[in-house]
Backbone as JSON, one array per atom type, in Angstrom:
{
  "sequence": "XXXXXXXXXXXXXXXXXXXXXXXXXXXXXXXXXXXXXXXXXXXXXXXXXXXXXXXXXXXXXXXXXXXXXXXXXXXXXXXXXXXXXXXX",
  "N": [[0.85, -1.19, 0.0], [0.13, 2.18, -0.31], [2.79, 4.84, 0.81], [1.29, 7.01, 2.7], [-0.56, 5.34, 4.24], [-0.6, 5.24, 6.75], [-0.69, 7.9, 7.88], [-3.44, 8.29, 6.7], [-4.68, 7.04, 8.68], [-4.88, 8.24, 10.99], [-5.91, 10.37, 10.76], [-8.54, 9.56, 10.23], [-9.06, 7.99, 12.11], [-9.1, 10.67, 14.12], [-10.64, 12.21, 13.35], [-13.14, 11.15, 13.63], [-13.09, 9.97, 16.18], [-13.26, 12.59, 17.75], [-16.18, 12.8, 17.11], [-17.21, 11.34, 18.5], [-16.77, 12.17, 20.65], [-15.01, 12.62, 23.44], [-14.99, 13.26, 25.81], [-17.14, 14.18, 26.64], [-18.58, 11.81, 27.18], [-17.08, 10.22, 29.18], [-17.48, 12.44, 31.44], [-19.81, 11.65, 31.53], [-19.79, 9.35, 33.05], [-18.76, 7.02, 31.8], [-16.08, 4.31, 31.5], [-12.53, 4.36, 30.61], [-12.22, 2.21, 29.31], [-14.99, 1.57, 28.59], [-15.44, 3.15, 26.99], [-13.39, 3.03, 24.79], [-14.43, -0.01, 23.96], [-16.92, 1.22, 22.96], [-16.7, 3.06, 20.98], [-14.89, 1.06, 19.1], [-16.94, -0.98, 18.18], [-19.05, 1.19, 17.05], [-17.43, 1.77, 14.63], [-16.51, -0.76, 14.27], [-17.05, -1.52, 10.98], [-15.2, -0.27, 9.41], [-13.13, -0.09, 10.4], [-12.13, -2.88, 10.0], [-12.12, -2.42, 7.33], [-10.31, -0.48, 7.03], [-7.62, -1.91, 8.09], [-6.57, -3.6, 5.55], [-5.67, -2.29, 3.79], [-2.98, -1.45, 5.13], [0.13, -2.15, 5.06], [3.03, -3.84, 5.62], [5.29, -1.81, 6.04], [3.6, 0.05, 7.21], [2.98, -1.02, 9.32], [4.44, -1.36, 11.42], [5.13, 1.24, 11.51], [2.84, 2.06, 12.92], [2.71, 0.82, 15.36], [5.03, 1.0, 16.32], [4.23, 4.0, 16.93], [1.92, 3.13, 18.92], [4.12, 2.41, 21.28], [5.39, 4.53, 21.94], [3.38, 6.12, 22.75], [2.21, 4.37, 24.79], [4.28, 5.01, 26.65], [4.02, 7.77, 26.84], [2.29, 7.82, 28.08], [2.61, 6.33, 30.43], [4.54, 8.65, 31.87], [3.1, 10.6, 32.29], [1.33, 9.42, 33.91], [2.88, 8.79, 35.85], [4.02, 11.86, 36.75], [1.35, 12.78, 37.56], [1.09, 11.4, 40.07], [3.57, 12.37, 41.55], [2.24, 15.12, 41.34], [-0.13, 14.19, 43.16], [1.33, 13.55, 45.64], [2.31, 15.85, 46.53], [0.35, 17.41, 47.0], [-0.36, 16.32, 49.75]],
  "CA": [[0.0, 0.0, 0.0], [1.08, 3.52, -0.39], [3.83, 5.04, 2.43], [1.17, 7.59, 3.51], [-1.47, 4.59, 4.98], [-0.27, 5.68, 8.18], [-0.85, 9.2, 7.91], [-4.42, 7.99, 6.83], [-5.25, 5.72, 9.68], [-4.55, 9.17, 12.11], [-6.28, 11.47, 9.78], [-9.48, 9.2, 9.91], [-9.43, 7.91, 13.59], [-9.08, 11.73, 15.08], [-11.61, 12.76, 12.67], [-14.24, 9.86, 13.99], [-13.22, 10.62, 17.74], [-14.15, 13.81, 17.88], [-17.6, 12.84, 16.37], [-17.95, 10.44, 19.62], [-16.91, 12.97, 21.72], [-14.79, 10.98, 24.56], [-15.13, 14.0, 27.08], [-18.65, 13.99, 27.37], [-18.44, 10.25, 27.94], [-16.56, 10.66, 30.46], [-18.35, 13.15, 32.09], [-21.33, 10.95, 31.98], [-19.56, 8.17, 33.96], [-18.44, 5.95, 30.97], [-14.91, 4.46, 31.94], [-11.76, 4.63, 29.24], [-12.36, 1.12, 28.25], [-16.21, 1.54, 27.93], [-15.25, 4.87, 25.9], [-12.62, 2.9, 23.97], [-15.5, -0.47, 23.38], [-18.3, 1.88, 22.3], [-16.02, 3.5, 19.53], [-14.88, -0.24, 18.26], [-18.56, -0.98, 17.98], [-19.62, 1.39, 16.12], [-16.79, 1.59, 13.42], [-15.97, -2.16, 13.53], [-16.88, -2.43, 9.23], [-14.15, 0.84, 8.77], [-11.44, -0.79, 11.1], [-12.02, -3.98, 8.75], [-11.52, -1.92, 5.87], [-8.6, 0.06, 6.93], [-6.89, -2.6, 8.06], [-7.19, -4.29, 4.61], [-4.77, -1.18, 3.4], [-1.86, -1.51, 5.96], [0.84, -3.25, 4.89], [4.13, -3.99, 6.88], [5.99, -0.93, 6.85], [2.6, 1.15, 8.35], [2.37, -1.94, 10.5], [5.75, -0.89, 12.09], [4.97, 2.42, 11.86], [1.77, 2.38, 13.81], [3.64, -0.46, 16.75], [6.23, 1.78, 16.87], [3.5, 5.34, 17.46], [2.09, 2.77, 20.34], [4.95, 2.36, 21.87], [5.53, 6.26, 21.98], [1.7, 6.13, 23.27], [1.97, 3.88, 25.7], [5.44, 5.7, 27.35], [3.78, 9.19, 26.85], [0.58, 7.79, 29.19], [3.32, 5.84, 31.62], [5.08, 9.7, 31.92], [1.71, 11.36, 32.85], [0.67, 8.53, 35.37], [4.53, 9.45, 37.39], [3.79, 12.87, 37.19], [0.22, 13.16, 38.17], [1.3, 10.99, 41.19], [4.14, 13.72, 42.47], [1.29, 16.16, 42.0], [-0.84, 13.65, 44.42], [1.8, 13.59, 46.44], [2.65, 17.04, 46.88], [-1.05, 18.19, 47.68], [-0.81, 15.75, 50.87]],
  "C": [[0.89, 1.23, 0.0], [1.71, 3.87, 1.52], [3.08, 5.89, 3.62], [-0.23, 6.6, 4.1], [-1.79, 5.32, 6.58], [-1.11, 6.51, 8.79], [-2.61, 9.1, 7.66], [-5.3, 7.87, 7.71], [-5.66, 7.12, 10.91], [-5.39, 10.47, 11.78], [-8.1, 10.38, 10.64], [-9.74, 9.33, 11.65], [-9.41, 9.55, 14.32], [-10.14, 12.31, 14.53], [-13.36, 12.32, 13.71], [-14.19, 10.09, 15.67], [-13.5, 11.49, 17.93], [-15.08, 13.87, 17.72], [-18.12, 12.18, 17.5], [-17.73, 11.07, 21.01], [-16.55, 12.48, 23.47], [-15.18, 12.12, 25.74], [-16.23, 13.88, 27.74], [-19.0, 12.57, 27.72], [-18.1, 9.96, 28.86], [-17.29, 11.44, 31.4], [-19.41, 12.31, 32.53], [-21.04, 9.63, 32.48], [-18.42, 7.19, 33.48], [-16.95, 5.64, 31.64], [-13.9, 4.41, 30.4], [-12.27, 3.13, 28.42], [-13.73, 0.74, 27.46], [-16.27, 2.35, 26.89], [-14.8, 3.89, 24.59], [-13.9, 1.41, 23.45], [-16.19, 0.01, 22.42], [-17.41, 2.32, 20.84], [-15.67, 2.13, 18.39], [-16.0, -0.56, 17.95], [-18.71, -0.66, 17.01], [-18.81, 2.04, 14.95], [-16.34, 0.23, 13.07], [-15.94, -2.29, 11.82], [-16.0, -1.38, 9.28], [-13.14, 0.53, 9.26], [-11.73, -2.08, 10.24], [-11.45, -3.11, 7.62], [-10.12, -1.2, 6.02], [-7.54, -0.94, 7.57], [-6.34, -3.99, 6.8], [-6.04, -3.39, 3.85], [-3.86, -1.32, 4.2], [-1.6, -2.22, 5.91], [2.16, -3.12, 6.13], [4.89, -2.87, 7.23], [4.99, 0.07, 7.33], [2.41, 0.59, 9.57], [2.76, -0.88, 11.6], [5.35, 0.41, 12.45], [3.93, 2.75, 12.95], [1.95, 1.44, 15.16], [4.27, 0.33, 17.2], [5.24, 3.46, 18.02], [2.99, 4.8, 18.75], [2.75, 2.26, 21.35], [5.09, 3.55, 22.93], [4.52, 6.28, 23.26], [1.77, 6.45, 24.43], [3.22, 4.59, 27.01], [4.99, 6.97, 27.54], [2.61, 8.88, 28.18], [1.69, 7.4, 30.6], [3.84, 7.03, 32.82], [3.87, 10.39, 32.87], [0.9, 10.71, 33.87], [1.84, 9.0, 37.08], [3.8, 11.12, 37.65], [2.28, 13.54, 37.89], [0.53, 12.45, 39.75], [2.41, 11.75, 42.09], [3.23, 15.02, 42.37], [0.31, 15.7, 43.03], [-0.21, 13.82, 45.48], [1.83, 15.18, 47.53], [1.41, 17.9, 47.71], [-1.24, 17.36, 49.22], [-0.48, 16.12, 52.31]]
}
């Protein structure tokens, strides 16, 4: 598939989240994984199809961005916990 798949996949999904609106989900109780469910749901046939377009080097590319992700959320769990701390 072409090199910018990637660039696609990030284009589409931020497009489509914003349309589900995770804040107000939140707000109204939902937890991240009910947030993150409900969205698989109701794009499951468009995650079939775009995964149907991503070949191996977007794989990589998009393994590698949750990597990043998952270290950028790890970062923000330490630091919200020396701001717990600090307020005690």
């Amino acid at each position: 598939m072409e090199d910018n798949t990637a660039k696609y996949w990030f284009s589409w999904f931020y497009e489509n989240w914003e349309k589900n609106a995770p804040g107000e989900l939140i707000e109204q109780g939902l937890t991240p994984s009910q947030i993150a469910e409900r969205f698989v749901n109701e794009n499951h046939d468009s995650f079939i199809q775009l995964s149907k377009k991503i070949d191996e080097k977007n794989y990589d590319a998009l393994t590698e961005f949750m990597k990043l992700s998952e270290s950028e959320l790890h970062i923000l769990k330490y630091f919200l916990k020396l701001v717990k701390m600090k307020n005690l």
